[in-house]
C-alpha positions in Angstrom: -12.9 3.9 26.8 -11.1 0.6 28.2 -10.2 -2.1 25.9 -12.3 -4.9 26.9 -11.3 -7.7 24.1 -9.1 -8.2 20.9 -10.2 -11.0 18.7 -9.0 -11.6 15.2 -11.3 -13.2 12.0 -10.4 -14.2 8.6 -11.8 -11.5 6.0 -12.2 -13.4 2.4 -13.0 -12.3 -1.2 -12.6 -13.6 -4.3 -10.3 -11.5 -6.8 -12.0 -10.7 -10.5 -9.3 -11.9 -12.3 -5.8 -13.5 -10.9 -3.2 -10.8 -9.3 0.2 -11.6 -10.8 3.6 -10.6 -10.5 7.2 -11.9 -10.4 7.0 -12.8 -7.4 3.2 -14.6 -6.8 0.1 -15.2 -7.8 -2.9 -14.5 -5.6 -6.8 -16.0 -7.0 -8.8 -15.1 -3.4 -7.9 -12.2 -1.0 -7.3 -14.1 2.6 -6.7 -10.7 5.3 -6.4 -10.7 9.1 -8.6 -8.0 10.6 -8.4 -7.0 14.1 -11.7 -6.4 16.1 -10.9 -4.4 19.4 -14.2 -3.8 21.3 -13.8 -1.1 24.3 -16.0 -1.7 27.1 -18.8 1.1 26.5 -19.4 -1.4 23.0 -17.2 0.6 20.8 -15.4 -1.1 18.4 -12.4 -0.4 16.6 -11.4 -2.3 12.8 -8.0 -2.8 11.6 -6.9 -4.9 8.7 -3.7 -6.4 7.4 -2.6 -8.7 4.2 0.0 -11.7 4.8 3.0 -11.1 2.1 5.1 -14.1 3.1 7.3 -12.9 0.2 7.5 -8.8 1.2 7.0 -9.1 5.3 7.9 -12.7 6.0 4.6 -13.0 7.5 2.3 -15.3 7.1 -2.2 -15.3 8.4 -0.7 -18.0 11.1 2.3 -15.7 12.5 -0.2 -12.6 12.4 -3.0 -14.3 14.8 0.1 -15.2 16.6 1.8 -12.4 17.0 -1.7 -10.3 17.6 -1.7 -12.7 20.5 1.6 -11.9 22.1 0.8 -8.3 22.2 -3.2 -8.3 23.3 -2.3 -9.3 27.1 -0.4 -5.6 27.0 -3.5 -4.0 25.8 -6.5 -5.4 27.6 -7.6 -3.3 30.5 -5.9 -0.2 28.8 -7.9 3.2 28.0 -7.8 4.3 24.7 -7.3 7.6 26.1 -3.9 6.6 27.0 -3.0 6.2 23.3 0.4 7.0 23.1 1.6 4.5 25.6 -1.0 2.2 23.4 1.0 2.3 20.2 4.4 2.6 21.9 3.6 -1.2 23.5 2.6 -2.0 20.3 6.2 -1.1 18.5 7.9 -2.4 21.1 6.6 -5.5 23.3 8.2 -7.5 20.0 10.3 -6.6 17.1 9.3 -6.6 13.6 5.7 -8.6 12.8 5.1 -5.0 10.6 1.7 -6.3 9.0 0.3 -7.3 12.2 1.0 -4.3 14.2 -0.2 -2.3 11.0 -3.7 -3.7 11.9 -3.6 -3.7 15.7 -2.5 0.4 14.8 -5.3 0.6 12.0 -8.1 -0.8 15.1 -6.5 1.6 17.7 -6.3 4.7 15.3 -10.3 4.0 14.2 -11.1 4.1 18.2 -9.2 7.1 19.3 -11.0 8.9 16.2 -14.2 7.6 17.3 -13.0 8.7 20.8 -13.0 12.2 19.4 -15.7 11.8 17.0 -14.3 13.1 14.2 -13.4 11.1 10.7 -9.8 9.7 10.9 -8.2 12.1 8.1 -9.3 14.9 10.1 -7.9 13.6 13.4 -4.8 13.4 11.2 -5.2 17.2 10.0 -6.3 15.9 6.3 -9.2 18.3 4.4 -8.8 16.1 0.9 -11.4 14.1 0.6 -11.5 12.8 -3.2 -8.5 10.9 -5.1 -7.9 8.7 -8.2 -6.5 5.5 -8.0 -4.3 3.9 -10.8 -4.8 0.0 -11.4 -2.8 -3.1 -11.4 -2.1 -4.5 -14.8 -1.1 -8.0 -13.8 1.9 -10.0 -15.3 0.3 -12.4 -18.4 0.5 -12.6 -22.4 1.0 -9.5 -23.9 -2.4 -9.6 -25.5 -3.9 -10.0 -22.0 -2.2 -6.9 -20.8 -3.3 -5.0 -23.3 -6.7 -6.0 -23.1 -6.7 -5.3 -19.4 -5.5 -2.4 -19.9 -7.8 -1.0 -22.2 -10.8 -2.7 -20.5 -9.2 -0.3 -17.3 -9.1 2.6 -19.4 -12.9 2.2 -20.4 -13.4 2.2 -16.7 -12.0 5.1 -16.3 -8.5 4.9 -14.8 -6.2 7.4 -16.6 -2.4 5.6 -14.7 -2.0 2.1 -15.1 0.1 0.0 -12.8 2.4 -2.9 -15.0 3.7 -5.7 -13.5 6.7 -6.9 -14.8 9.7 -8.4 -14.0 9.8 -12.2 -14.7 11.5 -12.0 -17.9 13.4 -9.0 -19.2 13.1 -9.6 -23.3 9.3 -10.4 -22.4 9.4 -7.2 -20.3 10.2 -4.4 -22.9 8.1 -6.0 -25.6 5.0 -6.0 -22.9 5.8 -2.2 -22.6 6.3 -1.3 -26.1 3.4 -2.8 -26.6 0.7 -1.8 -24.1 1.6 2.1 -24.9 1.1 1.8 -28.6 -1.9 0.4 -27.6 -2.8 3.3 -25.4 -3.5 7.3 -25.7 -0.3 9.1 -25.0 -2.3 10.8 -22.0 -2.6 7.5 -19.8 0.1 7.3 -17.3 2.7 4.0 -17.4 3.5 2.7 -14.3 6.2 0.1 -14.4 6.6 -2.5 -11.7 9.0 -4.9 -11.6 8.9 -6.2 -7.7 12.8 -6.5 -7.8 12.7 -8.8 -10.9 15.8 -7.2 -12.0 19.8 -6.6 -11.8 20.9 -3.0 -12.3 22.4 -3.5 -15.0 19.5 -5.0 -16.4 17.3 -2.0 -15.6 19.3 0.7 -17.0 19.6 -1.7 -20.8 15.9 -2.2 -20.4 15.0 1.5 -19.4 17.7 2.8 -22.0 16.2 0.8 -24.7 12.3 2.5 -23.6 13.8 5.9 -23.9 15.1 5.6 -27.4 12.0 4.8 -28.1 10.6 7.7 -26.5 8.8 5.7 -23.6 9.5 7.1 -20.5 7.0 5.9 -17.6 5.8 7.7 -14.8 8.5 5.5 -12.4 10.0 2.3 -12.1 8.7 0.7 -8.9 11.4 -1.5 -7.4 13.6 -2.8 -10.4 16.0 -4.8 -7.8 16.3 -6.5 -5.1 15.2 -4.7 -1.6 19.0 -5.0 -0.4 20.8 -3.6 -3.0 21.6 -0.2 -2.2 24.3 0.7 -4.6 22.3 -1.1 -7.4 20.0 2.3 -6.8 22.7 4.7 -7.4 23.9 2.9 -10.5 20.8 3.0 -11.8 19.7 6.6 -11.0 22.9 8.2 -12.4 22.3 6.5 -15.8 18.7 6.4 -16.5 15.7 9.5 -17.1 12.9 7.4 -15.8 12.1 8.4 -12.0 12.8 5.4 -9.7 10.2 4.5 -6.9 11.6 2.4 -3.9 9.5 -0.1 -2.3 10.4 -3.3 -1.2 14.0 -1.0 0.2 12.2 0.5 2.5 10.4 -0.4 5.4 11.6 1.7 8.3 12.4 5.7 8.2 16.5 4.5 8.5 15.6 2.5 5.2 14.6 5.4 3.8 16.6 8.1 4.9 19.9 6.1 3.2 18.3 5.9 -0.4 17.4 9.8 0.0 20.4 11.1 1.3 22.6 9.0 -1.8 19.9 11.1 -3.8 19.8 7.5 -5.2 15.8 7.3 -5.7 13.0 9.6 -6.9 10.0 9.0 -4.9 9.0 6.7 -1.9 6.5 4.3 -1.6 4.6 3.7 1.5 2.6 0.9 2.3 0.9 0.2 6.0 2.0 -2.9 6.0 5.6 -2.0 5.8 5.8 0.7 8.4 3.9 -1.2 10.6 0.7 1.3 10.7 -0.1 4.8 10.7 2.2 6.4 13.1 5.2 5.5 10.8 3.3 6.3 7.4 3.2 9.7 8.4 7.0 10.0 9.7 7.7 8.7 6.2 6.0 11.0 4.5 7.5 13.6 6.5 10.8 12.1 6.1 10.5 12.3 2.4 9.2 15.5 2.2 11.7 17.0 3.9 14.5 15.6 1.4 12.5 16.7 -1.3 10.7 13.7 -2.7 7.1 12.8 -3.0 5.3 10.0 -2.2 3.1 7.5 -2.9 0.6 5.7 -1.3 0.1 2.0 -1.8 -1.0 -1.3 -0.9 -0.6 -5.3 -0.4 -3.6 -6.8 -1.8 -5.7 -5.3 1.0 -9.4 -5.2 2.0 -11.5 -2.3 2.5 -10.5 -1.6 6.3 -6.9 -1.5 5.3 -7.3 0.4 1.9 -9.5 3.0 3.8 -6.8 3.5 6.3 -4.1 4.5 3.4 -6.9 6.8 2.3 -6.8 8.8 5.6 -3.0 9.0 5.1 -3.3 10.5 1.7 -5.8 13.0 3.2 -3.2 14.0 6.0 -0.5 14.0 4.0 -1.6 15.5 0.7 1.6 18.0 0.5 3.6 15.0 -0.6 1.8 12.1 -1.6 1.0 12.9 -5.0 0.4 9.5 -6.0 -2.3 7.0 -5.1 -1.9 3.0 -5.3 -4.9 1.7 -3.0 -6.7 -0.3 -6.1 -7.0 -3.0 -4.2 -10.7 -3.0 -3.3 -11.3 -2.3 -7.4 -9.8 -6.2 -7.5 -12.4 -7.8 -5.4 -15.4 -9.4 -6.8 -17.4 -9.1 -3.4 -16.3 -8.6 0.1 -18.0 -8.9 3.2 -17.4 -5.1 4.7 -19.6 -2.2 4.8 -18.3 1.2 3.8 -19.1 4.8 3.9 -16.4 5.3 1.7 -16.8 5.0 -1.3 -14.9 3.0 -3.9 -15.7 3.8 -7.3 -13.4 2.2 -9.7 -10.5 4.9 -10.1 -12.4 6.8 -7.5 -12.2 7.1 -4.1 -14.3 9.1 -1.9 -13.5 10.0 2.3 -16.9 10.5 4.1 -17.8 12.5 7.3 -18.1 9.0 9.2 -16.4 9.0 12.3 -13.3 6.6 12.6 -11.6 4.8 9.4 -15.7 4.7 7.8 -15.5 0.8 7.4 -16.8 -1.6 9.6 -17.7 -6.3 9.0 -21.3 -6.6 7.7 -21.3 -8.7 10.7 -20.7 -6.3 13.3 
């Protein structure tokens, strides 16, 4: 199969209720997906999410920077897909969420190349998983009405969003797990909303209390290495890095200071597939698990970080691709399917998700 053409199209959705953190708020999902169509009429999806605030990137500097790359890729066969993904990585530096979905497009071809479902490509067998779900930042009566209304759905790990205000922060916590059966998992999230000192009060203070939550996700700010260490030697609650780490060097520093738990991986961080997987390999072989997450992603891009968690079931233990659970509607058609907390791989060749349009 030859590339024959690599067009881009805004992919909209309205979200059910705002998504809120400390460091945004988000009312309608606005992705970039990737369309490359092979010259037999094959067509390969990818998908990314602008996080001006995470990647730097913006929708305008992902068409953009899908366009620098696409004149290296047309009249390419898909066969040759090593030398595909390596002029991907390196024709311009950085750009991580739009060569996420130029990977995501590329991976869904050479699966349908081989006809075979993506995860199995990969070596994946798992096929079912449970999401948790986003708690977003409010009142503390909103939270724990959301998260109630989540448990009712069926969800049994909740995903908190804190970090705007510390005070604010531990009384949201206290409060959503009285609220809660002691058998629903606490999440914490605090998108770098912290100090280190800060977190290990604020944690200290939850474990008097006896509330110690399945992680904190990124307490403090991505550059502040020590800050991790501080924290870890002081504190029970596992620590999650996410914002720290976006390349395998970014992680292999936190896990040889044995200054974090668990990693967090996110597509549009290690700039697709090919690095998800070193990642996870990475952290396995240092001892620490994974999760699997996501920006506030469509179904193309969710469905990819499904395959991942397939491939890599060994050590990613933990699944964060709610995202699709947020939309109201979308205009993608899946043979995966999102149910709530539950997410089901099919038999379909390639990723399994393709534009109604298509």
């Amino acid at each position: 199969m030859k590339i024959k053409e690599i067009r881009t199209q805004k992919l909209q959705a309205p979200l059910k209720t705002p998504f809120i953190t400390s460091l945004r708020r988000v009312d309608t999902l606005e992705d970039l997906v990737v369309i490359i169509e092979c010259d037999d009429g094959t067509l390969g999806y990818g998908e990314g999410a602008p996080t001006p605030v995470i990647t730097g990137e913006t929708f305008g500097s992902m068409v953009a920077c899908i366009e620098y790359i696409k004149p290296h890729l047309l009249g390419r066969e898909v066969e040759d897909f090593d030398t595909l993904l390596h002029t991907v990585h390196h024709v311009i530096i950085k750009n991580t969420t739009a060569k996420s979905a130029l990977e995501i497009a590329l991976y869904d071809l050479k699966s349908k190349l081989e006809k075979v479902p993506l995860f199995r490509m990969l070596g994946g067998t798992r096929t079912h998983f449970k999401t948790d779900i986003t708690i977003s930042m409010g009142s503390i009566e909103k939270m724990i009405t959301d998260a109630q209304h989540a448990v009712n759905l069926g969800y049994d790990a909740l995903k908190i969003k804190i970090g705007d205000d510390p005070r604010k922060d531990v009384e949201r916590i206290i409060a959503i797990d009285n609220a809660l059966d002691s058998s629903i998992k606490l999440r914490l999230d605090a998108n770098q909303g912290w100090s280190a000192k800060q977190s290990v009060t604020l944690l200290q203070s939850l474990e008097k209390q006896n509330i110690i939550a399945e992680f904190i996700e990124q307490p403090i700010a991505a550059d502040d290495i020590e800050g991790w260490k501080y924290i870890k030697e002081r504190v029970q609650t596992p620590l999650l890095a996410d914002e720290s780490i976006f390349s395998l060097k970014d992680a292999r520093r936190l896990l040889e200071l044995e200054a974090i738990d668990y990693v967090n991986i996110k597509l549009a961080k290690t700039a697709g597939i090919t690095q998800a997987l070193a990642l996870a390999d990475l952290s396995k072989s240092y001892g620490a698990k994974c999760m699997i997450g996501c920006m506030l992603e469509g179904p193309i891009s969710v469905a990819a970080g499904v395959h991942i968690a397939s491939a890599k079931a060994d050590c990613i233990t933990m699944i964060d691709l709610d995202a699709v659970s947020l939309l109201s509607s979308h205009p993608v058609q899946s043979t995966i399917v999102f149910n709530e907390s539950e997410i089901i791989l099919s038999e379909t060749v390639g990723v399994g998700v393709k534009l109604s349009s298509d």
